[in-house]
N, C-alpha and C positions, 0 to 999 in steps of 0.2 A: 604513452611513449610514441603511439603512430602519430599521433594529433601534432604533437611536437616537433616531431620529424618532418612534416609538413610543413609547418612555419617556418623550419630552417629551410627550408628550402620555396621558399612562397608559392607553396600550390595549398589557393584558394578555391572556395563555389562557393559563387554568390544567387542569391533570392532577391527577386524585387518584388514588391506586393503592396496592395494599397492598403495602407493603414486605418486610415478615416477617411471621412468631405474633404477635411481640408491636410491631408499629408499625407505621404509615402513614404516606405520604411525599405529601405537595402539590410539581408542582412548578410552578411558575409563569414563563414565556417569554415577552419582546418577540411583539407580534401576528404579525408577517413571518416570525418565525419558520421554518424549514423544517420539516416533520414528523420529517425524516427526522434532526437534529439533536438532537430530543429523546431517540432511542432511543440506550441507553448498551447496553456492551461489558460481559459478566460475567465478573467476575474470582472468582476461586479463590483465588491466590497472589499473593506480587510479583511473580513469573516475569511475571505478565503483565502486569505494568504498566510502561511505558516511561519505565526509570529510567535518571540517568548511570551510566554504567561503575561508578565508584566506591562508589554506593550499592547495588547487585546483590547482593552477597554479605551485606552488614552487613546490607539488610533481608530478606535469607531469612534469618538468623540470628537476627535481634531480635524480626521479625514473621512472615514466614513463611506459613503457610496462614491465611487471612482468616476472621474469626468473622461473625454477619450484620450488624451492627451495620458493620461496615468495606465488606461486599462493596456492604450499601446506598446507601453516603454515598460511597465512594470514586470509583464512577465521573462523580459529579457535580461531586466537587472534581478532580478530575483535569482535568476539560471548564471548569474556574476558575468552575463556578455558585458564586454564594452560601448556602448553607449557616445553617439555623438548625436546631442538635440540639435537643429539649426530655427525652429519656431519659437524660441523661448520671446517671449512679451511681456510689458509689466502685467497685464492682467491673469499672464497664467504663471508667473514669477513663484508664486506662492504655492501654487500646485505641484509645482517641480522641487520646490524645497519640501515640502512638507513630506514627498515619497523617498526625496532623498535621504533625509535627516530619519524616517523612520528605516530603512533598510539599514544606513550606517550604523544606528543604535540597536538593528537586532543583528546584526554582524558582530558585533562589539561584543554584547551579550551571549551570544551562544558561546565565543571564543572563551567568554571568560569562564564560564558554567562548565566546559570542559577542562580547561587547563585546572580549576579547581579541585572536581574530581580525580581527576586523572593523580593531581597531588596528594589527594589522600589517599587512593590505592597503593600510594606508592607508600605512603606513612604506615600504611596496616600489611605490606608485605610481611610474611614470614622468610625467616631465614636465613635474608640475605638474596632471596631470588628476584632477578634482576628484568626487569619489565622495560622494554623499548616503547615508550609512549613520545611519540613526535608531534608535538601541540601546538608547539609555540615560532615565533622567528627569532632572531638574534636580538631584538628590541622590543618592548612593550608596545608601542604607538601603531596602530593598525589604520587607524584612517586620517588620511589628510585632508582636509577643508579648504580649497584656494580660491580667496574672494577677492574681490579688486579693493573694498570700502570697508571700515570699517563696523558704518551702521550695515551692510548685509552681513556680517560677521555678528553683529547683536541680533539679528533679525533667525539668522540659523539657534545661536545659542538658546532664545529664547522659544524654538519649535523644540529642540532637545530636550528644554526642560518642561515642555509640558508635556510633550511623549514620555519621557523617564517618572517626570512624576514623583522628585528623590523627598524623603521626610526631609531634609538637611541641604541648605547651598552652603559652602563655604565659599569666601568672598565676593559673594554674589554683588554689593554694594561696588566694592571696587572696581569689577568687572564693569559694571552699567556707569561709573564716570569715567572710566576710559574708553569706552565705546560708545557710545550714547550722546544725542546732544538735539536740545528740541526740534520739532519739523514744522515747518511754516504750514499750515494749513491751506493757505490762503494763496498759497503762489500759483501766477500765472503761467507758468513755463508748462512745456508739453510736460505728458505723463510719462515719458523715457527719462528726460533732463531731471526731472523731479526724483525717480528712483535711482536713480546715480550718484545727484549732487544732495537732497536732503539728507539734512542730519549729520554724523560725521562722517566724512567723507577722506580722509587720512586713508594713505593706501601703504602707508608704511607700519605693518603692525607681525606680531610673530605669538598666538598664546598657544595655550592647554587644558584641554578639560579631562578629569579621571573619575572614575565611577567605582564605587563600593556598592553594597547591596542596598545604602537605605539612602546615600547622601553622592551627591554632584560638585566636586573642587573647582572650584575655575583657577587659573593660572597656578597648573600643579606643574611640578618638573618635568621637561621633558619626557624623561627616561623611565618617568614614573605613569606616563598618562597614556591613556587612550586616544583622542584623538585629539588631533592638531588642526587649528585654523590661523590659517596665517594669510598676508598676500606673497605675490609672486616678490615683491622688492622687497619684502619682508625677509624672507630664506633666502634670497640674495645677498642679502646684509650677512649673513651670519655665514652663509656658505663662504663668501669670498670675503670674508672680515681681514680688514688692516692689519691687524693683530693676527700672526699667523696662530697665536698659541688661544686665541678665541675664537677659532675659525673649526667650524662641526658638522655634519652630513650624517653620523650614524644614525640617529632617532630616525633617517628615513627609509632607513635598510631595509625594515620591517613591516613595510607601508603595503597593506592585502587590498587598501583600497580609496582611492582618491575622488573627487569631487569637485570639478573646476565651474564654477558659476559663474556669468556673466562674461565667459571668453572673448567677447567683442569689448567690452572695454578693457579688458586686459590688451588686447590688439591695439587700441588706440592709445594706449600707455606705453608698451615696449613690449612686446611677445617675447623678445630675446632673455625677458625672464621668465617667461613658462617653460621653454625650450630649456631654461640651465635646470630650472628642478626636477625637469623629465630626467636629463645628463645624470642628476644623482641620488632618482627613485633605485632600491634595489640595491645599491650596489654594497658590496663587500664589506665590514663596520671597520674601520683602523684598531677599536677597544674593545672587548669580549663587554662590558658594562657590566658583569655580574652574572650572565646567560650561565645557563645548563645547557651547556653544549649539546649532553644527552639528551637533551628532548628539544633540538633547534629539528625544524622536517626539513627534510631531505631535498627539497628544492633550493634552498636557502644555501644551504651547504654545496649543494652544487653550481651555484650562480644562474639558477632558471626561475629566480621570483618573483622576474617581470613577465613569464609566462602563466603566472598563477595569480596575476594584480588586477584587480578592474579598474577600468577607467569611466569615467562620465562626464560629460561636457555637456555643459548649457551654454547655448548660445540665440542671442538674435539672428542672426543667419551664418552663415559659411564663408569662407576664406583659401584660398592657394597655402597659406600655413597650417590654418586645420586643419584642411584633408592633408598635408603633407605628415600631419601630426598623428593623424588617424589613420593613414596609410602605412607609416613607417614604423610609428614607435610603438602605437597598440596594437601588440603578439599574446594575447590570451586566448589558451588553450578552449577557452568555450566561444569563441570567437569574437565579429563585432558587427553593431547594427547601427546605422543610420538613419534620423529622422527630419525629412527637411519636408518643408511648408509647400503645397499645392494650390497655385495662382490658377485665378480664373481667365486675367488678363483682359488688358483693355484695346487689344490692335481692331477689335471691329466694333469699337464705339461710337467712331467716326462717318458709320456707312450709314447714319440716318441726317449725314450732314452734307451729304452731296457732292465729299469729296473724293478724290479719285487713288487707291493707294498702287503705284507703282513697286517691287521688290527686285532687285537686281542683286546678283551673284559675282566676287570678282577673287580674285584667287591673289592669295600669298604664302607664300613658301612656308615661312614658319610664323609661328607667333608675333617673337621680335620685328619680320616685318611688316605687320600687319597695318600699323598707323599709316606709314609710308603711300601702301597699296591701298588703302581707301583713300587718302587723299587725292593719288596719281587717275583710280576710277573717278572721283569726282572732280577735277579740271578736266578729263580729258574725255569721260562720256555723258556724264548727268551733265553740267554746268554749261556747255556748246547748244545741249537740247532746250535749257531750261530759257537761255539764252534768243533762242531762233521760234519763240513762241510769240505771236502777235500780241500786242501792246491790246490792255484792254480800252474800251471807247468811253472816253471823259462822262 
């Protein structure tokens, strides 16, 4: 409650600390904070991370010993802070997925191995006595997947499924022709362009994956599924559908935890659809869908369960939107940490070349008029100097 009270009122403390060689980590906590709450657990392995049973073996096999990029970020998303990457690269594209895709699915898991329980105490009560168990949200669907492509959308589903591991895919086939689509091997385009554009690349898609104990659905119902991968113009489509009576937002009421990959092409496609699903993470359901009231928690009911949602963003680098995005909209109660990439830089690369680097200071009021005033300093002091230099000899 102190922690919250804080965010209402934005008193923050923020930590800066160097993370690796090549990056540094802000993290940022409600005031009340305890000190002792910011200091995380260093992991090595998954050995050490307190995973369900079922994921132990598949992620020492898939992931295994942690690179620094993962030992960084993990103890953070572990503790459910919210997370803004700004280093993501195709080379480490798959390391970021792989810790995502396994925390998502022992998120997923734990929730459901609870609410489970929790149902059959209530089936073996005696007498009528009435048990307050608060499990669940108003919706089934706990994590959202927001990918710009469809092939990264095949590329998550198939870490899923080798993490989970299920005896059973149901339409696995159909899933993989509608996602799916050969990659040239052979092409010469940079290794960015290449992970973007191969394969399908369709940014218009909306699915569903749901999980039983032995078997893995794909394109199960909404209302019925676990987690949702979609793109941003995808939940667009449906959120502001034509059709006012085919237009829907509940499934995201209940969203404990989101997953935005590749944020820099979403940026260069249209941000103002990240920004609408943010608008209708959390909010209120219009349909009860079938919920037990009695056991929706009490955040939910209250309108605080974007205080209690994580967020994660991958990204190539940063932007005046992400941080606007990471600044305003992510209010979770266990806070949020940033991780952006440390340059060596190349301004004294030059000083084995004999030339000479002048740095001049010139002042502008605000921002907006910044162009202005670098211009107005360069005709009126560099350009006069540059000008009144002796002509070299033929």
């Amino acid at each position: 409650a102190t922690r919250l009270k804080d965010i209402q009122n934005n008193e923050w403390r923020t930590d800066k600390q160097t993370a690796y060689q090549k990056g540094s980590l802000t993290v940022t906590v409600p005031k009340s904070t305890p000190e002792a709450a910011t200091k995380k657990p260093t992991l090595k392995t998954t050995a050490d991370i307190p995973l369900k049973q079922k994921l132990v073996e598949t992620a020492k096999k898939h992931i295994g010993t942690l690179d620094d990029v993962q030992r960084t970020i993990l103890p953070h998303m572990l503790s459910y802070t919210d997370l803004l990457v700004t280093n993501r690269t195709p080379a480490n594209a798959e390391s970021l997925r792989n810790i995502a895709c396994m925390h998502a699915l022992n998120h997923v898991l734990k929730g459901r191995d609870k609410i489970m329980k929790n149902t059959a105490r209530i089936a073996h009560t005696e007498g009528g006595e009435a048990l307050e168990l608060r499990d669940q949200g108003f919706t089934r669907p706990k994590v959202l997947i927001l990918l710009e492509t469809r092939e990264q959308c095949a590329r998550y589903a198939d870490r899923i499924v080798e993490l989970f591991a299920p005896e059973q895919q149901e339409n696995k086939q159909r899933f993989k022709d509608s996602f799916t689509e050969p990659i040239d091997e052979t092409d010469t385009m940079p290794e960015d362009y290449r992970e973007l554009f191969s394969g399908n690349n369709d940014n218009n898609f909306l699915t569903a994956v749901k999980f039983t104990r032995k078997t893995l659905k794909f394109f199960s119902a909404f209302y019925s599924s676990d987690i949702i991968m979609a793109s941003p113009l995808g939940l667009r489509r449906i959120i502001e559908h034509e059709d006012r009576r085919k237009r829907d937002h509940d499934f995201l009421s209940s969203i404990e935890m989101i997953v935005v990959d590749q944020a820099d092409a979403m940026q260069m496609q249209n941000w103002e659809n990240v920004e609408l699903v943010f608008k209708y993470l959390n909010l209120q359901p219009k349909d009860l869908h079938g919920c037990d009231v009695n056991r929706v928690r009490n955040w939910y009911l209250d309108g605080n369960a974007k205080h209690f949602r994580q967020t994660i963003l991958f990204s190539g680098y940063a932007t005046p939107e992400m941080n606007r995005l990471f600044n305003s909209d992510l209010v979770n109660i266990a806070g949020k940490a940033k991780l952006t990439a440390s340059h060596e830089g190349a301004i004294t690369s030059v000083t084995g070349l004999g030339i000479k680097q002048t740095f001049s200071r010139f002042n502008a009021l605000t921002p907006a008029a910044d162009p202005d005033a670098r211009f107005k300093y360069f005709t009126t002091a560099v350009l006069p100097a540059l000008l009144r230099l002796p002509k070299p000899a033929d």
